[in-house]
C-alpha positions as CSV (number, residue, x, y, z in Angstrom):
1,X,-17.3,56.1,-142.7
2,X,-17.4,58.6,-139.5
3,X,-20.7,57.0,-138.7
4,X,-19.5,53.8,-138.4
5,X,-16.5,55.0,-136.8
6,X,-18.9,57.6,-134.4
7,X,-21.1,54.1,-133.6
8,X,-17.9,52.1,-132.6
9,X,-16.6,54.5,-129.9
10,X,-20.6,54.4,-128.5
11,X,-20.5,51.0,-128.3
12,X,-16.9,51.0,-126.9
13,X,-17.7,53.4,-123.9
14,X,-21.2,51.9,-123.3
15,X,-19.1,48.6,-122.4
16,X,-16.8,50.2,-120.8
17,X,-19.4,51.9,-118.7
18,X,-21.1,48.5,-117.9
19,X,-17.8,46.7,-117.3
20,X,-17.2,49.8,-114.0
21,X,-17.2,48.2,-110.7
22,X,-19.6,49.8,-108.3
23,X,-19.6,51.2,-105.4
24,X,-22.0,48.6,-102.9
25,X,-24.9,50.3,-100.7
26,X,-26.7,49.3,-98.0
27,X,-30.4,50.5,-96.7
28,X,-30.6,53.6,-94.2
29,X,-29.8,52.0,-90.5
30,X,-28.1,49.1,-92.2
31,X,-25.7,47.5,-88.7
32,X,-22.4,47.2,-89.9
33,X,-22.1,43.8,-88.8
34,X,-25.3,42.9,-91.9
35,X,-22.9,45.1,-94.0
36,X,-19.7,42.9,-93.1
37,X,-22.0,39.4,-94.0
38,X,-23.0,41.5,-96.9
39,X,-19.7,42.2,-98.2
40,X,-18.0,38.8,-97.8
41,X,-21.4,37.0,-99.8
42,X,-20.2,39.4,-103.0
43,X,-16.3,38.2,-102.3
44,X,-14.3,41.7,-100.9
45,X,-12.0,40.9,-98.2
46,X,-10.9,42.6,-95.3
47,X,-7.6,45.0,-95.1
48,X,-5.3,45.7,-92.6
49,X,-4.1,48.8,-92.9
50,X,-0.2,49.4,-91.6
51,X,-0.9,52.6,-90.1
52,X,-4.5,51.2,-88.6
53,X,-5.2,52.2,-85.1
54,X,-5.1,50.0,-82.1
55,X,-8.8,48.1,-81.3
56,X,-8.8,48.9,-77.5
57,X,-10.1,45.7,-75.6
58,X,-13.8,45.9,-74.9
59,X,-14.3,48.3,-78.4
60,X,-17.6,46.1,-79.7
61,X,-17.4,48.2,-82.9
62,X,-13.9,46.9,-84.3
63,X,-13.6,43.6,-81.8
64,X,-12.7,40.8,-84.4
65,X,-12.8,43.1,-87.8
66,X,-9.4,43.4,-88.8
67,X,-10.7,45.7,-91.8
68,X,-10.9,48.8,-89.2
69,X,-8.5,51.4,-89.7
70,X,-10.0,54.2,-87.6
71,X,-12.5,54.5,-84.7
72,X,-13.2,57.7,-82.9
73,X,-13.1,58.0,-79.1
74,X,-15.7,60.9,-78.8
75,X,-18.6,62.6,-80.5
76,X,-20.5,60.3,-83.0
77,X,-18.2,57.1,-82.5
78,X,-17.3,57.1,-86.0
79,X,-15.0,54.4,-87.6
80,X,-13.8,53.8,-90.4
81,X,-13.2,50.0,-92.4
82,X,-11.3,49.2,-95.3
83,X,-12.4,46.0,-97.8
84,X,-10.7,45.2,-100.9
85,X,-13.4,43.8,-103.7
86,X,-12.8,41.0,-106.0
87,X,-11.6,43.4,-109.4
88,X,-9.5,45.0,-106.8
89,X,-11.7,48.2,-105.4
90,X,-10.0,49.4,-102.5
91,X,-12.9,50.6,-100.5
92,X,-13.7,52.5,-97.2
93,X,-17.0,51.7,-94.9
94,X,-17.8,54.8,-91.8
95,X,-19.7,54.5,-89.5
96,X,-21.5,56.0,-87.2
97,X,-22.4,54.6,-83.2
98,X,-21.3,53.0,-80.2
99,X,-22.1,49.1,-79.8
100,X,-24.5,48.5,-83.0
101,X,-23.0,51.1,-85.3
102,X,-24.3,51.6,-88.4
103,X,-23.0,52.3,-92.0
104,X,-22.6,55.9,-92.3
105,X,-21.0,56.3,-95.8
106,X,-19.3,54.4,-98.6
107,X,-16.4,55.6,-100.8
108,X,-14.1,54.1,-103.3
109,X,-9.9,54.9,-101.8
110,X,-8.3,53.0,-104.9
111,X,-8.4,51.8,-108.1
112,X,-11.7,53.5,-108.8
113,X,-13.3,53.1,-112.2
């Protein structure tokens, strides 16, 4: 009996295991505008975050992405973007450059699995 029990909690977190949303991930140098296309093909949507900072006019990094909720005025011109997937993944895309920037990093905020 424990090995059919033992075999029944394998198979349980296997599925489980399968059923975890990932994280997306683009190539090296990807432009965070082929990201953007990229993440609206596999359905996330963009947030808004309340406490976003301002998109100062002329700012071709966040210009029309409501999804930006940070986007540093010195140094590497980071920013950062926040996208919701469709099992509801609250996500957060940095980058990194001014004008074409390029995905930096990729990290889970909420309801990681």
């Amino acid at each position: 009996m424990r090995p059919a029990i033992l075999a029944a909690v394998i198979v349980a977190l296997a599925t489980a295991a399968t059923a975890a949303e990932r994280l997306p991930s683009f190539p090296k140098n990807t432009s965070y505008q082929e990201a953007r296309r990229s993440l609206i093909a596999l359905g996330y949507k963009p947030v808004t975050m309340p406490d976003a900072d301002k998109c100062y006019a002329g700012d071709e990094r966040c210009q029309g992405r409501p999804e930006m909720s940070s986007c540093s005025g010195t140094g590497m011109a980071y920013c950062n973007f926040t996208w919701r997937s469709p099992r509801d993944m609250l996500i957060e895309i940095t980058t990194v450059g001014e004008g074409i920037n390029k995905v930096h990093a990729i990290s889970c905020r909420a309801n990681c699995k």
